[in-house]
C-alpha positions as CSV (number, residue, x, y, z in Angstrom):
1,X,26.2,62.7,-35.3
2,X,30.0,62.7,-36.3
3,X,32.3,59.7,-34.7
4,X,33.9,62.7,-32.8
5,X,30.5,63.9,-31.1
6,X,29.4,60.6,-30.3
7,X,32.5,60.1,-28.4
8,X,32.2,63.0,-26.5
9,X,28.9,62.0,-25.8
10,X,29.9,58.6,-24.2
11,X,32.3,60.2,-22.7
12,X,29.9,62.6,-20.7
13,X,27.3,59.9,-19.8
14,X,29.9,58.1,-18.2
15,X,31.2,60.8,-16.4
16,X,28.0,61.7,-14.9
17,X,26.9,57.9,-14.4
18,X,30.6,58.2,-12.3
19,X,29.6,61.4,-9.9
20,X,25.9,59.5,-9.7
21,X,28.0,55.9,-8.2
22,X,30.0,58.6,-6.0
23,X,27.2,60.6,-4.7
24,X,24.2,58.7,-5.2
25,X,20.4,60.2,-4.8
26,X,19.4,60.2,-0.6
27,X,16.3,60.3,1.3
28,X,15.2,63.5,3.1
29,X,14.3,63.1,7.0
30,X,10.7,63.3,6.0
31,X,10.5,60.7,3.2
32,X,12.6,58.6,5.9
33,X,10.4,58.4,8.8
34,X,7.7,57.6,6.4
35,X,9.8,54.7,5.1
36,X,9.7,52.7,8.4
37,X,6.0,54.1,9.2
38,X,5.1,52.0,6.8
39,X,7.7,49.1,7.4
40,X,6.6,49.7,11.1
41,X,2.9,49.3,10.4
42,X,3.5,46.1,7.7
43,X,5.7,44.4,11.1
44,X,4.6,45.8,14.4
45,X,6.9,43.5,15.7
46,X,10.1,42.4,14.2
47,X,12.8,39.6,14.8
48,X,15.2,37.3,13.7
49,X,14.1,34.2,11.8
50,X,16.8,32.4,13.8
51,X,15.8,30.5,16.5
52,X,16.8,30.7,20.3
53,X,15.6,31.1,23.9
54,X,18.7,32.6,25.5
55,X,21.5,34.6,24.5
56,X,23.9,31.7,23.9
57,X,22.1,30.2,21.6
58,X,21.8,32.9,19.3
59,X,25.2,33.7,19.7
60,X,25.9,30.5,18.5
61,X,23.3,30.5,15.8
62,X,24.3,33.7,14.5
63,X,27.9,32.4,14.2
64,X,26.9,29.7,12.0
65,X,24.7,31.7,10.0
66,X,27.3,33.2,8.0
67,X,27.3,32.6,4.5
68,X,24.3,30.3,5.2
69,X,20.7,30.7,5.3
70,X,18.9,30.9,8.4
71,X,16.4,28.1,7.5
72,X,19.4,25.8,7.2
73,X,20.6,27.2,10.7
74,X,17.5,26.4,12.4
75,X,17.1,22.7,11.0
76,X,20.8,22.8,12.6
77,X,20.3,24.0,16.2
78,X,16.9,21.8,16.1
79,X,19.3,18.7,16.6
80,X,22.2,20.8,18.4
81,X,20.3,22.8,21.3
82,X,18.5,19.9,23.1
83,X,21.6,18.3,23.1
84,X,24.3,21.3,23.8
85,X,22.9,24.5,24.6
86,X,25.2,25.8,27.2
87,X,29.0,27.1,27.3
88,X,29.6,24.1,29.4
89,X,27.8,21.4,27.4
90,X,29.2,22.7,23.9
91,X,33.0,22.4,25.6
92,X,32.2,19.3,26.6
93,X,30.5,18.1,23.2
94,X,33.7,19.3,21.5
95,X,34.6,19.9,18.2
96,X,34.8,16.4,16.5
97,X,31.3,15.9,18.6
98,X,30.0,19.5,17.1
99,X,30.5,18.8,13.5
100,X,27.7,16.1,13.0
101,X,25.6,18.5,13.8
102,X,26.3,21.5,11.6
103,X,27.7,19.1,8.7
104,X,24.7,20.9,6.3
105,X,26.4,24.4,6.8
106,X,28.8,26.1,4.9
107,X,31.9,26.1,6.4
108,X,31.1,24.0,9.5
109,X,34.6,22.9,10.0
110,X,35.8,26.6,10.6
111,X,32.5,27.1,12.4
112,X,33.1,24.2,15.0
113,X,36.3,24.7,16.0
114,X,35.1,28.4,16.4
115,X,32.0,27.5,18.4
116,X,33.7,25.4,20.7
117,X,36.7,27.7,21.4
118,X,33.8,30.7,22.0
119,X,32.2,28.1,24.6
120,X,36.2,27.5,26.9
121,X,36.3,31.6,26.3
122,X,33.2,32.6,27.8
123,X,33.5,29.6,30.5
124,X,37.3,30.9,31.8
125,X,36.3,34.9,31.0
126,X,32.5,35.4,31.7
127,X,31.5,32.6,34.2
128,X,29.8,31.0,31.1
129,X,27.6,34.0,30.3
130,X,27.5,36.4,27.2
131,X,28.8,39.5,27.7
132,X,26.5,42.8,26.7
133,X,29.9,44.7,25.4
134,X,30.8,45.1,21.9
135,X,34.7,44.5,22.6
136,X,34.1,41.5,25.0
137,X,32.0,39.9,21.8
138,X,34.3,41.0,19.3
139,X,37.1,39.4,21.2
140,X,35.4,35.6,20.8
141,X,35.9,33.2,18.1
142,X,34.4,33.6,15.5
143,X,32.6,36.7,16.3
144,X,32.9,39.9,14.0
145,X,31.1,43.2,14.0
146,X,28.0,42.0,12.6
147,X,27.5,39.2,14.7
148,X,28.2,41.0,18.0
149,X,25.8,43.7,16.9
150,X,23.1,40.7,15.8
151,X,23.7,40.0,19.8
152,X,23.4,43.6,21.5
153,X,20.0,44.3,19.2
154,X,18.5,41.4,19.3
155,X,19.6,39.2,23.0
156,X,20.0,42.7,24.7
157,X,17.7,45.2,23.4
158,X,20.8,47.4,22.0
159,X,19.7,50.0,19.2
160,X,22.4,48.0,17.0
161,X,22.6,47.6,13.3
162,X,23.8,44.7,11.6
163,X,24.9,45.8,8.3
164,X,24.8,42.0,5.9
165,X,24.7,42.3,2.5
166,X,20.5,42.5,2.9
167,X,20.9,45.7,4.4
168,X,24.2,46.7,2.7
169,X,21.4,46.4,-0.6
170,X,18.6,48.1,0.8
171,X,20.5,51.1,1.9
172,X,22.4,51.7,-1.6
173,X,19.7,51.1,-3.6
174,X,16.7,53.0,-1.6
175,X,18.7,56.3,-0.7
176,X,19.0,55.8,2.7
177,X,22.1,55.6,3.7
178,X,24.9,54.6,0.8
179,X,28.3,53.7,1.4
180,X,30.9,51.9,-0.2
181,X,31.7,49.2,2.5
182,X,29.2,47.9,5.6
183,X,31.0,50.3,8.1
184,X,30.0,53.7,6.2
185,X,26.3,52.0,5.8
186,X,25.9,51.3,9.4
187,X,27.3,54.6,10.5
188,X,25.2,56.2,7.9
189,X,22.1,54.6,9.2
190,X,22.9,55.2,12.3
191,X,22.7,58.8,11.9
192,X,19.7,58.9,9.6
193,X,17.0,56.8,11.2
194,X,14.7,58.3,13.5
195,X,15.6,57.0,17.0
196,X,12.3,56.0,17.8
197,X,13.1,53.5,14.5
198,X,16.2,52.3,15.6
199,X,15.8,49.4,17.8
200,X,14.0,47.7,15.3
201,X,15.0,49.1,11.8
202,X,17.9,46.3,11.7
203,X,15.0,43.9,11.6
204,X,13.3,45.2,9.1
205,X,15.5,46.3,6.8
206,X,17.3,42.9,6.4
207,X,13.5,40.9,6.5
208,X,12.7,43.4,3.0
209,X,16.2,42.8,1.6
210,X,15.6,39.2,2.0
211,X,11.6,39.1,1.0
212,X,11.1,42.4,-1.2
213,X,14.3,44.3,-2.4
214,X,16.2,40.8,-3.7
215,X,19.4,40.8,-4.9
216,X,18.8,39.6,-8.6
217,X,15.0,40.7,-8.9
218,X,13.5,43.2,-7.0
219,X,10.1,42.4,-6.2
220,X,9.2,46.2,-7.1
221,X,5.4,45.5,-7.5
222,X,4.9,44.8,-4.4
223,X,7.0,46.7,-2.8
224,X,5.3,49.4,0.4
225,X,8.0,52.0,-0.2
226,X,8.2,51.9,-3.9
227,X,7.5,55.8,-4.1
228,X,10.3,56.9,-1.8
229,X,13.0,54.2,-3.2
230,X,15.8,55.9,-5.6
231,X,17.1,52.6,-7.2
232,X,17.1,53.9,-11.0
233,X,16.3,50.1,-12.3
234,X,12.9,49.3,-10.7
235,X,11.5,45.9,-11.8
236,X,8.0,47.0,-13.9
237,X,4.6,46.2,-13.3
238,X,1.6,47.5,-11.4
239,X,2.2,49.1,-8.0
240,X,0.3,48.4,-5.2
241,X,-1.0,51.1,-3.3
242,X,1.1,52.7,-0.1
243,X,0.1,51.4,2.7
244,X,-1.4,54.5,4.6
């Protein structure tokens, strides 16, 4: 092949590798209600690793979670929630007397100050409580999109999806719902999972980010929705059969 044609021939593999990135390979309906049949039948029941008993204190943990890991959260609010597990009680501990507490976490010093600002808010706003209303959370410290939504699905039975980089993963790479940023994957998840799926896809979409589809190496193998997934680079070996 002359230098000429071999250019051209780059040239064209990129191009089509480009309209691939742009428009990349998505799940029918059908393939997509068997997706979470079979997430559905591996989890019955799925939740947050995070810990809590009320709707505070996951609106706390969730706060600190970011850019953490929820097993360093937990060993956290272990020490923190006997001691200051209320609006009132957090205000009180303060932020000087937060930050012992959440010293292991990324970021705590950002995450104190924000925790202990959300506890005054919701004590002058909401008589103390959490409010179920996206623009009520989104108004706290410290609270974004994700976070609010983490709240509404999970403390208030919302059919919310949080869209972290577990999902943001699962939905590029499986052909469920890509997008270029976390707002076009939620609203394109929104729109293509069956409803009867939606309460609890959030849950298990970040729980096989996290445990199956991994960032650096997919456990492919093992994975239940192998067959259905469109990610081009599958890590070899054996399948195991579909769960059916």
């Amino acid at each position: 092949m002359s230098p000429a044609a071999k250019k051209q021939t780059r040239k064209a593999a990129t191009t089509k590798a480009r309209k691939v990135a742009r428009n990349p390979p998505r799940l029918p309906p059908a393939e997509i209600e068997e997706m979470f049949s079979r997430l559905a039948e591996l989890n019955p029941t799925p939740t947050t690793e995070l810990e809590y008993s009320t709707p505070y204190e996951l609106l706390v943990a969730v706060t600190l979670s970011a850019q953490a890991t929820d097993v360093g959260v937990n060993k956290a609010t272990r020490k923190l929630f006997p001691i200051a597990n209320t609006p009132t009680q957090m205000a009180a501990l303060g932020v000087e007397g937060l930050k012992p507490y959440i010293a292991t976490i990324g970021l705590f010093n950002t995450k104190a100050a924000n925790v202990v600002a959300m506890a005054h808010q919701l004590l002058e706003r909401h008589a103390g409580e959490v409010p179920r209303d996206r623009a009520a959370l989104e108004a706290l410290p410290g609270v974004g999109r994700k976070t609010a939504n983490v709240v509404l699905n999970t403390a208030f039975g919302e059919p919310t999806i949080a869209v972290d980089t577990h999902i943001f993963r699962v939905a590029n790479r499986t052909g469920l719902a890509p997008g270029k940023d976390v707002r076009a994957v939620e609203a394109g998840l929104e729109k293509v999972i069956p409803a009867h799926y939606l309460q609890d896809a959030h849950h298990w979409l970040i729980l096989h980010g996290r445990y199956v589809c991994k960032a650096r190496k997919p456990d492919c193998p093992h994975c239940a929705i192998r067959d259905l997934c469109r990610f081009a680079d599958k890590t070899p070996g054996e399948p195991v059969p579909a769960i059916r």
